[in-house]
N, C-alpha and C positions, 0 to 999 in steps of 0.2 A: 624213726628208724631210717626214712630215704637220710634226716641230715648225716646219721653216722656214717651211714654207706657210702655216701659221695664223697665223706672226707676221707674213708679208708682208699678209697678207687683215687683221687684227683691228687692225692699227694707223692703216692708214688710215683704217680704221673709227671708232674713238675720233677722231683729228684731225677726222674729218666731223662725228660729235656734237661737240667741243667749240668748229669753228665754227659750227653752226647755231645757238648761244649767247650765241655772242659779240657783242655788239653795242657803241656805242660811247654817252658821253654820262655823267652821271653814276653810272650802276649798271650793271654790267657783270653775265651771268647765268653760272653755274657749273655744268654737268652734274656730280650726282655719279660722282664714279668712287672706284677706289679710294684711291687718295691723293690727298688735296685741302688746299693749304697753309692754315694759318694766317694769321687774319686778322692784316693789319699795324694798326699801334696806332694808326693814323687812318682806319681802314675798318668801316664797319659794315656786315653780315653779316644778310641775311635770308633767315630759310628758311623753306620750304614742304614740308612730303610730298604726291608728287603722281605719278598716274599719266600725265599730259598737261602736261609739262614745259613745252613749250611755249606752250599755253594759259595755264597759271597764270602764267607767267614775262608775258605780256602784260596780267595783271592785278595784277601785282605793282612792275612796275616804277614805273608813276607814284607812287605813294605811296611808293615810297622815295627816290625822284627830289625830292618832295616836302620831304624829311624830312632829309634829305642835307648840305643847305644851312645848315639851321635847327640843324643841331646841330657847326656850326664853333667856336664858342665854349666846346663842350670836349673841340676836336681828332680830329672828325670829318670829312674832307673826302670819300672816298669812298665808293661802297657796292656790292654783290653779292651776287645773289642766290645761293643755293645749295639745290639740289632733292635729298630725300633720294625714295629707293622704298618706305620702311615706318619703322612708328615706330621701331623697332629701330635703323635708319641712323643715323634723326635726332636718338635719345638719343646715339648716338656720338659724333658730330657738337657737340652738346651738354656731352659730358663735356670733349674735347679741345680745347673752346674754340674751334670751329671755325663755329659759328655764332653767332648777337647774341643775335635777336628771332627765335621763331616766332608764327606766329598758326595756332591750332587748335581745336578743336569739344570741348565741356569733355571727353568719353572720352578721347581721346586726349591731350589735355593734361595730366590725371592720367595716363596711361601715363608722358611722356615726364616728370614729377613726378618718377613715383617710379624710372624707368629714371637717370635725368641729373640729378634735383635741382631742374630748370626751376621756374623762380618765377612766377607771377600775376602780370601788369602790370598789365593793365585788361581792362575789361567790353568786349566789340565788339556794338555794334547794329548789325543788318543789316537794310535796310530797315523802320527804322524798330521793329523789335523785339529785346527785350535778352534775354528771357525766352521760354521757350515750354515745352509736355509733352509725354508722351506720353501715345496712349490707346487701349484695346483694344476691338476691336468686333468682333461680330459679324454673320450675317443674321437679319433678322427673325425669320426666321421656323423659327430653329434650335431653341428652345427653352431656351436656354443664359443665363441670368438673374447666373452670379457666376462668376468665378474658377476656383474649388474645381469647379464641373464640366465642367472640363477636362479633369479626371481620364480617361485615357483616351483622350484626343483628342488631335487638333495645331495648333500655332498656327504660321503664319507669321510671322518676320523679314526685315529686309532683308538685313543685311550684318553680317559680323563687326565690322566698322570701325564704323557709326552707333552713334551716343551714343542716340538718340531712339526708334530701333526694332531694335534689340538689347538693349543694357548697361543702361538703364535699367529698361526691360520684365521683362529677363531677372531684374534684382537684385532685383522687386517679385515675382513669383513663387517664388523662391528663397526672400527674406525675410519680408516680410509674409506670403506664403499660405504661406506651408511645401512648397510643392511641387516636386516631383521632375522632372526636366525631362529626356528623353535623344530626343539627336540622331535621327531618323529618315533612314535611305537613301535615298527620294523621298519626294516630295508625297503619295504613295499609299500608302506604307507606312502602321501602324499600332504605338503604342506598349505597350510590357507593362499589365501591369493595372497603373490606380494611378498612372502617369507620364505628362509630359505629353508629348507628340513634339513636335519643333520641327524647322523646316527653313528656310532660305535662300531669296530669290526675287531677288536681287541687285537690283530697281528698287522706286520706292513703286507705280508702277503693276499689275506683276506681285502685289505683295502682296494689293493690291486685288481684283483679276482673280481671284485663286487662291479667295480667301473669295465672291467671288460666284459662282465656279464648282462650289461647293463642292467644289474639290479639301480644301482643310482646312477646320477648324471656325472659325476666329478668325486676326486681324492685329492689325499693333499698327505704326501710324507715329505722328509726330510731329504736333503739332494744327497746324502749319503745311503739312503733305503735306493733311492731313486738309479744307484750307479749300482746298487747289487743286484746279480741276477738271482740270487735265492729271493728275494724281495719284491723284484719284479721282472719277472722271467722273457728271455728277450722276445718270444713270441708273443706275450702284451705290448710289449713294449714301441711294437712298431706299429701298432694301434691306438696309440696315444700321443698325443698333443701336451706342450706345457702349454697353459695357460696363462700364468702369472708368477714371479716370484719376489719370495719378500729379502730385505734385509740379512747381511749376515750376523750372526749374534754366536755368541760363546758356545764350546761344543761341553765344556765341562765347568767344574769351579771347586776348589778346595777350601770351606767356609770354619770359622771355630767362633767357637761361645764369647758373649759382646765383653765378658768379663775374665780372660783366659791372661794368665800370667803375661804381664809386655816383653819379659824378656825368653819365655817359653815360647811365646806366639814368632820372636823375632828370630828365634834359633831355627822353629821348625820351619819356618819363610827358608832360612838361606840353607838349612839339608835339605830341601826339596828342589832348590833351584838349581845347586850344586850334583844332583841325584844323575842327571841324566850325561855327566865328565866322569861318574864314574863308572867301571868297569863292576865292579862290584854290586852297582844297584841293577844291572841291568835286567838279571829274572824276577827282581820283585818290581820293578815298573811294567813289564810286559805282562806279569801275573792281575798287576793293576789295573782291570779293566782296559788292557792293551796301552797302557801311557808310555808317551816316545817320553816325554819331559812334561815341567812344568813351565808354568812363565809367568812375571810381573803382571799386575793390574794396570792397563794403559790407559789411559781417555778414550781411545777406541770404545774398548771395552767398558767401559764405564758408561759413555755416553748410549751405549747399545743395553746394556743391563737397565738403563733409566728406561728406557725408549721400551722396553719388553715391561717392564713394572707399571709401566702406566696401565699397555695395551692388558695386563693379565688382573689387574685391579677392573678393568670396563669387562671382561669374560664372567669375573667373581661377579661383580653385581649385577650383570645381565641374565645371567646364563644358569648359574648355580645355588 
């Protein structure tokens, strides 16, 4: 009796999400579920990982809507969005040819790298900036001048997910300082001798908060959480010290499947590099996660994408 029941309750269920997605016009949006067809050989496929499908589906569509058009000349006429729930999905997704183009934050791009194969398209500037770091601070008035004494102490991150106050952070104490790093059970705990504790505050604001409270000794966001005041509001702000900062590395990345048409991958390269001359793209790039433009893969970037892959492979085996 429960099987019946569940199947009368969960299918309507799914039918509701899959219209609450459904919209009409040139890109049509895809809840993932568990079987999702394959794209047909005149459809291009854009995915997102997103906890607010909806949301991002609203920021995603002009710009493909955009893009759609511009790439009929090599047999592209339609397009769809398709939302995974973690990068895991969205490597899937990925392997089975079931998505095009992602756009993702360079951490996670290397995950879905090295899960799916996913290739570098191009650099994404967002608002205006292509680059940014991270950097570790503390309070004034902790006495804590380097790194190394940490030893003992804890640092607040954001999120398992952030490239900028996690994986980066995390790879530079690993690597460059040599240091030991183990999870603490709250903000209140304390680490063995010798280790550094680390904890989660899931916002940049919280992170903020935590080190002026002195629940922990040290944070560590990105120098763009760092320059906002909702993030970190100026009355912390003059209670805090940087510490250290690292390297600059990619603020964005527009990635497609290792096996994606060569002459669809090559069209959609030059309408997205071409995107920010014209007039015409200009609300679906600002719709786009705020992107002023996109940009070529340089050595820069490349040598900085190697130099994060390494540090986010030593977090994976250490840490996770």
């Amino acid at each position: 009796m429960w099987g019946h029941l569940r199947t009368r309750w969960i299918s309507p269920l799914i039918g509701l999400l899959l219209g609450l997605f459904a919209v009409g016009g040139t890109a049509a949006a895809d809840v993932a579920v568990p079987v999702v067809p394959a794209p047909a050989g005149d459809e291009l496929v854009l995915g997102r990982i997103s906890d607010d499908p909806k949301a991002h589906y609203g920021q995603l569509k002009p710009l493909l809507d955009y893009v759609v058009p511009r790439l009929q000349s090599v047999g592209i006429t339609h397009g769809r969005i398709l939302m995974a729930k973690d990068a895991q999905q969205m490597a899937s997704y990925l392997r089975h040819g079931r998505v095009d183009w992602v756009t993702e934050t360079p951490g996670t791009a290397l995950e879905l790298q090295r899960r799916a194969g996913a290739r570098p398209l191009l650099l994404t500037e967002r608002n205006g900036v292509s680059r940014y770091h991270s950097l570790f601070f503390v309070r004034r008035d902790s006495g804590i001048t380097s790194l190394q004494q940490l030893k003992g102490r804890s640092i607040v991150f954001q999120s398992l997910a952030s490239t900028s106050a996690y994986l980066v952070p995390a790879a530079m104490l690993l690597g460059e300082e040599r240091l030991s790093l183990e999870q603490l059970l709250s903000p209140r705990d304390k680490p063995v001798a010798g280790d550094v504790g680390y904890v989660f505050a899931r916002s940049e604001l919280n992170v903020a908060t935590w080190v002026d409270k002195r629940v922990v000794d040290a944070g560590v966001l990105s120098s763009l959480d760092w320059d906002n005041p909702q993030h970190v509001p100026p009355t912390f702000k003059r209670d805090f010290v940087v510490l250290r900062e690292t390297a600059d590395y990619p603020r964005a990345l527009e990635l497609v499947r290792n096996d994606l048409d060569p002459k669809v991958e090559a069209r959609l390269r030059e309408v997205l590099l071409q995107a920010a001359s014209d007039p015409k793209a200009g609300p679906a790039l600002r719709s786009f996660f705020g992107t002023t433009r996109f940009l070529p893969m340089d050595a820069q970037s490349m040598t900085s994408l190697q130099r994060l892959g390494s540090g986010a492979a030593r977090v994976h085996e250490q840490l996770e």
